[in-house]
N, C-alpha and C positions, 0 to 999 in steps of 0.2 A: 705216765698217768695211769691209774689205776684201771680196775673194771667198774670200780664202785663209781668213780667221777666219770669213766666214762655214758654209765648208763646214770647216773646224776644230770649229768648237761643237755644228754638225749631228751630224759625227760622232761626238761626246764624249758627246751628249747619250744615254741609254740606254733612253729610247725608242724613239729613231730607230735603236736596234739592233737590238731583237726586233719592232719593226713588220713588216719584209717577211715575219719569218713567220709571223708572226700573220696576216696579209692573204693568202699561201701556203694557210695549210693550212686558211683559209675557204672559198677558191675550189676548192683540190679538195675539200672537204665539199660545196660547195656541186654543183659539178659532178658529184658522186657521183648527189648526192639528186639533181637534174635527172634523169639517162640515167634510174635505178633508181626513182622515185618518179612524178616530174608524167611525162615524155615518155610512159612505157607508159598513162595517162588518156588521152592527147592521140589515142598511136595506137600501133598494134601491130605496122606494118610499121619493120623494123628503120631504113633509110636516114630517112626521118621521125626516128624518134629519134633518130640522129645525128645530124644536121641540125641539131636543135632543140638536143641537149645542146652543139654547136658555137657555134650561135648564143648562148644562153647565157652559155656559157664568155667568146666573147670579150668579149660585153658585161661581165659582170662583171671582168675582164682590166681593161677600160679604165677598168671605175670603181675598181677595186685601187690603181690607177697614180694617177689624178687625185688619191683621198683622199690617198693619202702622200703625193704632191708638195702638197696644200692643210695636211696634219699638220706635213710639212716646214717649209713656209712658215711658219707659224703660230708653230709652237714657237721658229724661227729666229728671226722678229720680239720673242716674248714676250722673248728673253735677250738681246738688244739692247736693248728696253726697260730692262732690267734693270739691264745693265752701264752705259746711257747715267744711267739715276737714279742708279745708286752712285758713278758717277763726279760728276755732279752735288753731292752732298751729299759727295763728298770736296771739292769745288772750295766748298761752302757754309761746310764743317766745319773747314779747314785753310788752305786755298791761298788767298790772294788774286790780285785780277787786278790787273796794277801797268797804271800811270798810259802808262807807256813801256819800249819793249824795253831800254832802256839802265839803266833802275831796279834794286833787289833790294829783297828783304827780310831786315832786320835778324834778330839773333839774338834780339829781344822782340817781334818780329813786326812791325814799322814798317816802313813801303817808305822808303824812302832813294835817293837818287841826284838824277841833273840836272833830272830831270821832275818832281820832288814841287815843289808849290806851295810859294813862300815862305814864307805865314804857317801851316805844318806844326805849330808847334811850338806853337801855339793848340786846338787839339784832340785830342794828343797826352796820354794820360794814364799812360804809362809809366815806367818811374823815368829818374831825370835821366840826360841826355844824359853822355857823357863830352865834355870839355873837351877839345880838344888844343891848342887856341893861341890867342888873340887879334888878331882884324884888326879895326879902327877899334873901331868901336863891337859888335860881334859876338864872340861865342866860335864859332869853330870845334869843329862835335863831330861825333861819329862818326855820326849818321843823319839821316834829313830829309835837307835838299838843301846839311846841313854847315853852317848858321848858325842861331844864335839871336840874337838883341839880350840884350845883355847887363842893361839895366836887364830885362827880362821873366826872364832864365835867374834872376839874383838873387831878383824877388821871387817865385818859384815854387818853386823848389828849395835858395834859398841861394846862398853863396859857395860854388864847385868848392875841392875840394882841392888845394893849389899855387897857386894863383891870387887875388888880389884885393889884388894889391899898388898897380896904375895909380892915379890920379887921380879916373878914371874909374868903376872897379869900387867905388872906396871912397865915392863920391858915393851911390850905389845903394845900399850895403849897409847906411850908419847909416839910411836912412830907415826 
């Protein structure tokens, strides 16, 4: 993920909106109570209790700053998490990852192309392949890596429509 999505998310997020003022109007409460409250126990001359409500101030200042940059953080990782699982369980639920860059996936969801392993059509449980032509002993068809053997296309799905005129086809088909 980027720097750009990740300060994109940050900002979107609407915690990370009203946090600085919520963390704001802690520190002047807090700084209030300091000067007004603890410093006049502490001591009664005035520079004393500024000092004190100073010191205070900035301490609490830095610890202001850390938490939100730690809330920051946090919340930013939690929807990276998040977007990294839903993208996950799109990638589990839909997408498959193909064999090679040169592959696709069919329209019944079969990866097809030059990298699908030859014997494709041995585990394949999708409806029959479409026929487009015959070379040797093979039907040419539109998924997998484009061939089937034709004695396996017959005893699995039948004779293709248009097709089963050869020598060959018709050996297959009375059996």
């Amino acid at each position: 993920m980027s720097d750009r999505t990740t300060t994109a998310n940050a900002v979107n997020n609407p915690l990370l909106k009203i946090l600085p003022y919520y963390l704001g109007f802690g520190w002047v409460v807090l700084n209030l109570v300091i000067y007004f409250v603890v410093s006049p126990i502490i001591s009664e001359d005035q520079p004393i209790r500024i000092g004190i409500s100073a010191g205070f101030a900035i301490a609490s200042l830095i610890a202001d700053v850390v938490a939100y940059k730690i809330i920051a953080n946090s919340l930013d990782s939690a929807s990276q998490n998040i977007e990294n699982s839903s993208q996950e369980s799109e990638n589990d639920s839909g997408e498959q990852k193909l064999l090679s860059g040169e592959n696709w996936i069919g329209p019944d969801g079969t990866e097809s192309g030059p990298d699908v392993p030859e014997d494709w059509y041995i585990t394949y449980n999708g409806p029959a392949p479409i026929v487009q032509d015959i070379y040797g002993e093979n039907y040419g068809v539109d998924r997998g890596d484009g061939a089937v053997p034709i004695d396996y296309y017959i005893k699995k799905w039948g004779v293709p429509e248009g097709f089963g005129n050869t020598d060959y086809e018709k050996l297959w088909s009375m059996e």
